[in-house]
Residue, then its C-alpha position, 0 to 999 in steps of 0.5 A: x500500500x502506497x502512502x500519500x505524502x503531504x505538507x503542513x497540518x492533516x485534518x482527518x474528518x469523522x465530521x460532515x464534508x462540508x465543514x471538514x473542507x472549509x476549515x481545511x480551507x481557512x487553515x491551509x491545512x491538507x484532507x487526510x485520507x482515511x477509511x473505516x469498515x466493519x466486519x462482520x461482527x461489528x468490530x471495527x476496521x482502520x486504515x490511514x493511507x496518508x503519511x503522517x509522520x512528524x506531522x501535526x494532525x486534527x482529528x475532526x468529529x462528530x461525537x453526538x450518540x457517541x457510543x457507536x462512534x468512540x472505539x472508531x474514533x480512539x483507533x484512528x486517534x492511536x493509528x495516527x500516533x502509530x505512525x509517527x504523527x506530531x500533535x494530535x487535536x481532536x476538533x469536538x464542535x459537539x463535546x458529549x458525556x457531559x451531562x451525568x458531572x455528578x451522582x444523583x443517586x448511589x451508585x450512579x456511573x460518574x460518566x462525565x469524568x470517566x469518559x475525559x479520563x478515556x479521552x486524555x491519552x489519546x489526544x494532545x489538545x481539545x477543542x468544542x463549541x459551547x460545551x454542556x457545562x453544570x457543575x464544571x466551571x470549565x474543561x479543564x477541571x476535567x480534561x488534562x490536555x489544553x482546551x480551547x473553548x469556541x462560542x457560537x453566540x457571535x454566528x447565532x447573532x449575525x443569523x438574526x441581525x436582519x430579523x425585526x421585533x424579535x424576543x429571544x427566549x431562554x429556556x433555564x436559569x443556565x442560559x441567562x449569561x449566554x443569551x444576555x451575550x446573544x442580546x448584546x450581539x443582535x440588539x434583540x430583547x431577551x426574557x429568561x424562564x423558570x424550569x422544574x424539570x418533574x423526569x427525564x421527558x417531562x418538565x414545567x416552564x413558566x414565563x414573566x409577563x408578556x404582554x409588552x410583547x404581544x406583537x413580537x415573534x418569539x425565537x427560543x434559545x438554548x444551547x442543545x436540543x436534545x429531548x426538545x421537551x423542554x421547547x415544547x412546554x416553553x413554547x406552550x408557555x409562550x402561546x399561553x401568554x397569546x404569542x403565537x409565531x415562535x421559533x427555535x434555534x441552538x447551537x447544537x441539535x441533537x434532536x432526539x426520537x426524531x423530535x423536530x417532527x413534533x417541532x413542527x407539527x406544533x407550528x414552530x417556526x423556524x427551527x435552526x441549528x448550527x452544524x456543529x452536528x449534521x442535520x436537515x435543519x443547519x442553517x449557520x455554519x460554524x466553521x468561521x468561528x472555528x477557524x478563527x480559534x484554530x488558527x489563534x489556537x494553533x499558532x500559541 
């Protein structure tokens, strides 16, 4: 097997095509080739057919539904420092596992801090967009390597910046500071909700007093969509308050059981997401903004 040669940074994409190219674009930086199949058992199989040696390399990934993606992701990872690779960073817009940072109950799996401890080996430097942070103050109290925190607030705003008597709506106490910045960013009022989440799939919203409002389109802002069932009862909590024409839009949109579907069988829209994961409704590219901390990140 015939190795390709190449010059510079290789960035190796487990990531959509489009964003793998601009950023390759923006960094000067060369497509690494690679490949993955599985067997018939379900292991699976790794092939990288360029050199990299001595070179600086970027692992690119999409790590939403992680499970069926980490053991590939760790063999490449591994395959690249085999082969005698410089530095390698894993490019995460989506950073997982963050979710369980503490034990609710005993004998809960600490699955925060045990999926960075699998992680550090194999990486010498982290980057992701907006992680899902709680009890964490920052990346770094979980992961060993240098990280690089990237907003997207800044992308969210310029989206929005032509849109007129527009409300921006967070969901929880915990997206107070981010979309204060958003409000900042695109001169759009902003009201924030209470939660009580009552299960996993089930929570209660309640908002302040609308009715300065009544005229505005509403836009929900969240950081992910995961389950969706809490745009669904912030939402209901809008209309309930006669606000009728509602949006949603989020960093990353995970979008679980399909729920955008309910989305828009209620009558929301529009639902836009980032593409820091591949999905039908990314209608702001992220890669500007990663580009920009990439190239600031890579020369310090």
């Amino acid at each position: 097997m015939k190795i390709a040669s190449s010059r510079g940074t290789i960035l190796f994409s487990m990531h959509s095509d489009a964003l793998a190219q601009s950023l390759c674009q923006s960094l000067g930086a060369n497509v690494g080739q690679w490949s993955h199949r599985r067997f018939p058992d379900g292991e699976s199989y790794i092939r990288v057919d360029t050199a990299v040696e001595n070179r600086d390399c970027i692992v690119l990934a999409d790590l939403s539904r992680p499970d069926e993606k980490f053991l590939p992701l760790i063999f490449l990872l591994d395959t690249l420092r085999s082969l005698g690779a410089g530095r390698i960073g894993l490019v995460a817009p989506y950073l997982c596992y963050l979710r369980q940072d503490t034990c609710f109950h005993p004998g809960e799996a600490l699955s925060a801090q045990y999926f960075a401890s699998l992680l550090n080996p194999h990486i010498d430097w982290l980057m992701t967009v907006d992680p899902h942070l709680h009890r964490y103050h920052s990346l770094s109290q979980l992961y060993s390597v240098p990280t690089k925190v990237v907003h997207g607030a800044a992308a969210l705003a310029d989206f929005l910046s032509d849109t007129q008597d527009l409300l921006l709506v967070g969901p929880d106490k915990e997206s107070e500071q981010w979309l204060s910045d958003l409000s900042t960013l695109s001169g759009h009022d902003f009201v924030i909700a209470e939660k009580i989440r009552v299960g996993d799939r089930e929570v209660k919203i309640t908002l302040p007093n609308l009715s300065k409002y009544s005229r505005n389109s509403a836009l929900i802002v969240d950081d992910i969509i995961s389950s969706g069932h809490t745009i669904l009862a912030c939402a209901q909590a809008l209309k309930r308050q006669h606000i009728t024409n509602i949006g949603c839009v989020a960093v990353h949109g995970i979008f679980a059981d399909d729920v955008d579907q309910d989305f828009a069988e209620q009558g929301l829209t529009p639902i836009v997401t980032t593409n820091t994961i591949p999905h039908s409704t990314n209608k702001i590219d992220i890669a500007p903004t990663l580009s920009s901390a990439l190239n600031s990140f890579l020369e310090n």
